[in-house]
C-alpha positions, 0 to 999 in steps of 0.5 A, spaced: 481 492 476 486 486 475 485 479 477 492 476 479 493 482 483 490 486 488 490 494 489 490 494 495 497 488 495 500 492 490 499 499 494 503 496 500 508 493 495 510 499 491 510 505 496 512 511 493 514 513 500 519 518 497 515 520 492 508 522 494 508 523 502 512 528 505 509 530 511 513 535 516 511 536 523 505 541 524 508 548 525 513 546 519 512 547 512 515 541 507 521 542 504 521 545 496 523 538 493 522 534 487 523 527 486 523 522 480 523 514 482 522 508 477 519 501 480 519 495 479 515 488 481 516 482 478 512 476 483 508 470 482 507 471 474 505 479 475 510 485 473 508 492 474 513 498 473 513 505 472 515 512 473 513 517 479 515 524 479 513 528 485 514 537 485 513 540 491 513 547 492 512 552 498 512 561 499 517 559 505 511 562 510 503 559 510 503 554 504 506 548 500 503 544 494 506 538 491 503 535 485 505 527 483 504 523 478 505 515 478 505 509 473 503 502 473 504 497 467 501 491 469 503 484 464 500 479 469 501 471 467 498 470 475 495 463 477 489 466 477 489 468 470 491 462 467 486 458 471 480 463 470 483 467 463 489 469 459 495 473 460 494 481 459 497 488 459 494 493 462 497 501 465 494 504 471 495 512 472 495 516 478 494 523 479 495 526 486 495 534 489 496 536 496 496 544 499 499 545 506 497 551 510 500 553 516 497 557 522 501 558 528 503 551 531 496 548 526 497 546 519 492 543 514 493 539 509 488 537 503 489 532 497 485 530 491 488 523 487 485 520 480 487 513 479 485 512 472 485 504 468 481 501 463 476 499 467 477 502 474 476 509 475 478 512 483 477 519 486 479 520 492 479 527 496 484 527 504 483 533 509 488 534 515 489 538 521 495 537 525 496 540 532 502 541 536 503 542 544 507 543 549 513 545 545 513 542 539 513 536 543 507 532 542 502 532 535 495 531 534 493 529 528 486 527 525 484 526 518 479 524 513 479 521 506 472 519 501 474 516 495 468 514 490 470 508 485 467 507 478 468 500 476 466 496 469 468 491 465 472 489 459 469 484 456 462 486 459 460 493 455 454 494 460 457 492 467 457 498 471 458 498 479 461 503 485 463 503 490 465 508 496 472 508 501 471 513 507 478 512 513 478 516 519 484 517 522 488 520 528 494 520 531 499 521 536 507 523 535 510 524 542 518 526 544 519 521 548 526 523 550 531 526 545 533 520 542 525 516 542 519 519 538 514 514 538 507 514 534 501 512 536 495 510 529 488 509 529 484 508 522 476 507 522 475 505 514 468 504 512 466 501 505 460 501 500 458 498 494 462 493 489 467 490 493 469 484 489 472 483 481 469 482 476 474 478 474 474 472 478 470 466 480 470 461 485 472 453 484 466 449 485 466 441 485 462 438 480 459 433 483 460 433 492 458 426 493 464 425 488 471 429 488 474 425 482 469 428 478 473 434 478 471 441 479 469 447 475 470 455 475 462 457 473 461 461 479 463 468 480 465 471 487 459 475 491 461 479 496 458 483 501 457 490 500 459 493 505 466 492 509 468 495 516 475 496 518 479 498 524 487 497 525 492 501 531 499 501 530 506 504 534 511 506 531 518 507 535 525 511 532 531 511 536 536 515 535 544 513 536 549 517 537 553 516 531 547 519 527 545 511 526 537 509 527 533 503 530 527 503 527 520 498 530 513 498 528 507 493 530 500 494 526 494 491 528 488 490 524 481 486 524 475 488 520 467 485 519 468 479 514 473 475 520 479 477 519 485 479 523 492 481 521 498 482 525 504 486 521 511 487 524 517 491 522 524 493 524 530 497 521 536 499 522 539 506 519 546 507 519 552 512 516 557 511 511 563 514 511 560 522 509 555 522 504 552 515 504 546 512 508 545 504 508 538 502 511 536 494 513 529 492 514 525 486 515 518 485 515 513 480 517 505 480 516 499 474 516 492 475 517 486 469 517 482 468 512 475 471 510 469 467 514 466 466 507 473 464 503 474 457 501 480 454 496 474 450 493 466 449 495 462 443 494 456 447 491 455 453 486 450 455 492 453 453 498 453 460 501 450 467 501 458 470 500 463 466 497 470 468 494 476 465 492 481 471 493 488 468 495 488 476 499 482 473 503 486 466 505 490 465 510 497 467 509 503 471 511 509 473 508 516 475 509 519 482 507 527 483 506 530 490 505 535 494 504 536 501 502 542 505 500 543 513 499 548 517 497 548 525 499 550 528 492 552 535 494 556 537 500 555 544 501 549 545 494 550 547 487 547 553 485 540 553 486 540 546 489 541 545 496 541 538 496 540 531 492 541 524 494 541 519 489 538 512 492 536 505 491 531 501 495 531 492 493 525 488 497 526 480 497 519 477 499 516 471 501 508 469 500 506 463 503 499 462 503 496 456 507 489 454 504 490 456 497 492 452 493 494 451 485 488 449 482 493 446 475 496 441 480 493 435 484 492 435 491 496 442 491 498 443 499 498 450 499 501 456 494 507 459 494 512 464 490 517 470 491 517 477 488 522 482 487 521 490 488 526 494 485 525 502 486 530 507 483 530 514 485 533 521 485 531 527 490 533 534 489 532 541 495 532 547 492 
């Protein structure tokens, strides 16, 4: 577990879309496949890259199993790093197996990850089952996950804690028209336990009545115990005539410690020429802060839950991307059906409003940029 950077940020930065979920409608089995992705980020003082490999393969009638391994290096020199300790390296591995079986229009699916660093141990076991109706028109979905976290400390031998995460999900995919597919999405998510860094502390004033006296970082951050989650989201494709695409999404999210995030994308997919696909996107996200979250608090007891996660603030940030593939072979290559090769760049903007960089003076705010780069190969065989 890092300090200058969460998992929860890193995982929506760092997608292996292409790599770890490939999911088909239900009453279809996922395509035999295999796919090798390097990814890169380098933002606010953290750099983290690695490889992903993923092999998916099926009997072509009732099952299909996919195995991904995927992993992150971590150098961080993050403002909070050099406010609260010294730069480090470290790497997180990620091992993941899903089994899909299919049974007239039904299919179920069941995963198993195992992400491993040295002081974060995550098992996480998934269970699906997808319906499809009215010819092969509308699909239900529902889903559920529980992972079981074991956290400890590298400069503190004897600190052991847990944690568990349960999501609930359903879902609804509709054929509008023969151009129009829409996705309809709930997620209820439930934690327990160790929900905070060990890491991290909060900045408290030396002395209230007197803010020249300057501040300090001797508090560390408590949290509470338990965290509820909920978030809907519609998802639109529309299909052009010249096998272009536009794509739009909006996603909603409120949880029990008072905040609320709001996340907007679209994207526009279009050939080129015979073999090649451009894709544009943009995306723009802000949430409120946590209702126990402050840039800095008068007393070391001013309250019961006190953080200072710049993930907890107020913020938003703004995501531009572009991706490019071209379809290797035009009609096959021995036991190869098909690959494309494809690179994917993201420009993003954070912007955090009541965060500020405590090495400075009266800082208004935090803010920097970051750069994500992923490199990836996809063979059909």
């Amino acid at each position: 577990m890092v300090v200058g950077v969460t998992r929860r940020h890193l995982g929506a930065i760092l997608p292996a879309l292409f790599l770890v979920s490939h999911t088909a409608p239900a009453g279809v089995l996922p395509e035999d496949r295999a796919d090798a992705m390097y990814h890169s980020y380098d933002g606010g003082g953290v750099e983290v890259d690695g490889p992903s490999y993923l092999v998916r393969k099926g009997d072509g009638k009732r099952f299909s199993a996919s195995a991904n391994y995927y992993v992150d290096s971590i150098s961080s020199a993050s403002i909070d790093v050099l406010t609260q300790g010294s730069p480090y390296n470290e790497q997180r591995t990620q091992w993941t197996g899903s089994v899909d079986y299919i049974h007239a229009d039904t299919t179920m699916t069941a995963g198993y990850s195992n992400s491993d660093e040295s002081d974060y141990q995550s098992d996480t076991y998934s269970f699906s089952i997808s319906q499809a109706m009215f010819g092969d028109l509308t699909t239900v979905t529902l889903g559920y996950s529980y992972g079981d976290d074991d956290v400890s400390s590298n400069v503190d031998s004897s600190f052991e804690r847990s944690a568990e995460h349960r999501n609930y999900h359903v879902s609804l995919t509709q054929v509008l028209t023969k151009n129009l597919l829409l996705s309809l999405n709930y997620d209820a998510i439930t934690d327990e336990g160790y929900l905070q860094n060990p890491y991290r502390r909060v900045r408290v004033q030396n002395d209230p009545l007197d803010p020249s006296a300057g501040w300090n970082f001797n508090t560390p951050e408590t949290y509470p115990n338990t965290r509820t989650s909920n978030a809907v989201s519609a998802n639109f494709i529309y299909y052009l005539p010249y096998r272009a695409a536009v794509k739009a999404g909006y996603r909603y999210y409120t949880d029990d410690w008072d905040i609320d995030a709001h996340n907007v994308e679209v994207g526009y997919v279009h050939p080129l020429w015979d073999r090649w696909i451009v894709e544009f996107n943009y995306r723009y996200y802000q949430q409120d802060q946590a209702d126990f979250y402050s840039d800095l608090f008068q007393f070391p007891d001013q309250q019961n839950f006190m953080a200072r996660d710049k993930e907890l603030s107020k913020f938003k940030d703004h995501t531009l991307g572009v991706m490019l593939s071209y379809d290797v072979f035009e009609n096959g290559w021995g036991y190869l059906d098909r690959a494309t090769l494809n690179v994917k760049y993201s420009r993003i903007w954070f912007d955090y409003d009541n965060y500020s960089d405590a090495r400075q003076a009266n800082a208004p705010g935090y803010d920097f940029t970051a750069d994500v780069l992923q490199l990836f190969a996809s063979v059909w065989y």
